[in-house]
N, C-alpha and C positions, 0 to 999 in steps of 0.2 A: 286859884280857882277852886280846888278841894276844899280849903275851908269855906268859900262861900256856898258852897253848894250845901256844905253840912249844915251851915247858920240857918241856910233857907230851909234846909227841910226842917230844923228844928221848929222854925217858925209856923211853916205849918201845920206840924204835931200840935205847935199850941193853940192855932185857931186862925193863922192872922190869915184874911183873905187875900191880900194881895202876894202872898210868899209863892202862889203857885205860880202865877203871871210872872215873876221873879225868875221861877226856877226855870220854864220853858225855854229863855235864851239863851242857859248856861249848858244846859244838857243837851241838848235840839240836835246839834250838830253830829252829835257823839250818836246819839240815838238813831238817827237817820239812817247815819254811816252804818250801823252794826244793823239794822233794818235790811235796806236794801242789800248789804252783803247775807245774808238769809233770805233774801226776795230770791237771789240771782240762782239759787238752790232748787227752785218751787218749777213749776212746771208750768210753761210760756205759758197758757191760759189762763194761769191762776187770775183773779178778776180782785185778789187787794193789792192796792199797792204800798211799796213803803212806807210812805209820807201816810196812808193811813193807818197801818201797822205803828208806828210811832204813837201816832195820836189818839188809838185807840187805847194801844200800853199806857200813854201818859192820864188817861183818863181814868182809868183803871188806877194806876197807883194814885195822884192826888186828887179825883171828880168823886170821891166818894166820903161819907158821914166817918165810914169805920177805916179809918187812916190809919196806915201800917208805922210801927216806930224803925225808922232808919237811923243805924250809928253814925254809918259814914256815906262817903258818894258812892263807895265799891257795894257797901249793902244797899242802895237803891237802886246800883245797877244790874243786881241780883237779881232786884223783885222786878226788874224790866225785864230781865231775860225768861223771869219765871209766867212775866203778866205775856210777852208774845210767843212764847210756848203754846200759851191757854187759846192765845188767839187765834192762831194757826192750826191748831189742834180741832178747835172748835168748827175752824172752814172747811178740815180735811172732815169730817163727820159728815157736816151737811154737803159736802160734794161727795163724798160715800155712799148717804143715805142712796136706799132702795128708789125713792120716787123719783128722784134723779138720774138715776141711773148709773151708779156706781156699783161697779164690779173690783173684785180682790185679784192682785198680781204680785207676783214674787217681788222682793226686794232686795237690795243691790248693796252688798257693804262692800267698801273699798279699802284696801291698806294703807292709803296717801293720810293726809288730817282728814277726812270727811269721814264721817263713822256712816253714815247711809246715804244712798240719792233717794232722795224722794220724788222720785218721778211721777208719784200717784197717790194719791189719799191715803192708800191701802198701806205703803211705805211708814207714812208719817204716823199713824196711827198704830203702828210695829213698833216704831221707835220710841213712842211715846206709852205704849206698854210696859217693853222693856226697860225704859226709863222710870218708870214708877218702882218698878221690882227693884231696880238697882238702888233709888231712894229709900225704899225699905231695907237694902244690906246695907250701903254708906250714903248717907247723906250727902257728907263733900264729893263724893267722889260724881253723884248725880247733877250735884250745881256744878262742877268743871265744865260737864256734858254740855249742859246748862249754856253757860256761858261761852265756849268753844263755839257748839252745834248752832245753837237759836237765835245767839247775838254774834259772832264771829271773831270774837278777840279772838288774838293771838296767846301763842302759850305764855309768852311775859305778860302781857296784859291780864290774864287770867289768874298767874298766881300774885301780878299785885291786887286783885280784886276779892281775893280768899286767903290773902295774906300770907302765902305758902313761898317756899324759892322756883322759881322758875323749873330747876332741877326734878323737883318731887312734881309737881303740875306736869312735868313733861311725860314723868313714869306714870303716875295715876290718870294721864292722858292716854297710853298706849295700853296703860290696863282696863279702865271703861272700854275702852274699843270693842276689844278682846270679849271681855264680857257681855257688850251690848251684841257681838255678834253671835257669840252662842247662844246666847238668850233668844234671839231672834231663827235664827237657824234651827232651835228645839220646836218653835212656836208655829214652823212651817206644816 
């Protein structure tokens, strides 16, 4: 299934209309799943739901002219992780905003796998701060985040997604943490 996935995207790079329509029943599944386990994070009113967090991301990566070049499935599942970041990021904003009525409250790191609860706009917008700065120190170490936090692989799943051993994902997992929560805890 990896290599079809990589043919189809290639296909698409080059133009072919029907490679998207291709590509939605090989990935759908996978995307869902890593969706809704980020849904189940959000805070019971949130008003998107997975199924359209999927299809927003999907739309995002191939409903557009300036089509991103994907090498493999692990780097489109990258640009998924990074396309419902943006998305959710984007909801926490306008649930934020002033006219709405959103107000700012403490946030909540934990030492388990969850690097923050997002219980509130205000959360996700911390982490998505913090997130940005850490992208400006390491890269990889911001798509682990990435990938872990927004889409919910598992630590195997993530270092086959950035092509790292499991071992070094596992440590550069508990060092993002660490760092996303100082970062957030200075920014209090």
């Amino acid at each position: 299934m990896s290599d079809d996935v990589t043919e189809i995207l290639c296909a698409i790079e080059r133009g072919d209309p029907q490679a998207a329509a291709r590509l939605l029943p090989l990935v759908y599944d996978e995307l869902r799943r890593l969706a809704a386990s980020r849904m189940a994070q959000e805070v019971s009113e949130h008003t998107l739901q997975p199924t359209a967090l999927v299809h927003e991301a999907f739309l995002r990566l191939v409903g557009t002219e300036d089509l991103e070049q994907w090498d493999n499935r692990g780097h489109f599942f990258v640009a998924a992780a990074e396309a419902m970041r943006r998305i959710l990021i984007e909801n926490a904003r306008r649930r934020k905003s002033l006219k709405r009525g959103g107000a700012m409250s403490r946030q909540v790191l934990q030492d388990d796998d969850a690097v923050v609860e997002t219980s509130d706009a205000s959360s996700l917008l911390a982490m998505d701060d913090a997130l940005t700065k850490l992208a400006g120190v390491d890269e990889q170490l911001a798509r682990l985040v990435e990938l872990r936090y927004f889409t919910g692989l598992t630590v195997e799943q993530t270092a086959e997604t950035l092509e790292i051993s499991p071992r070094t994902a596992k440590r550069n997992w508990a060092y993002a943490r660490a760092w996303l929560r100082r970062e957030m805890e200075a920014g209090e």
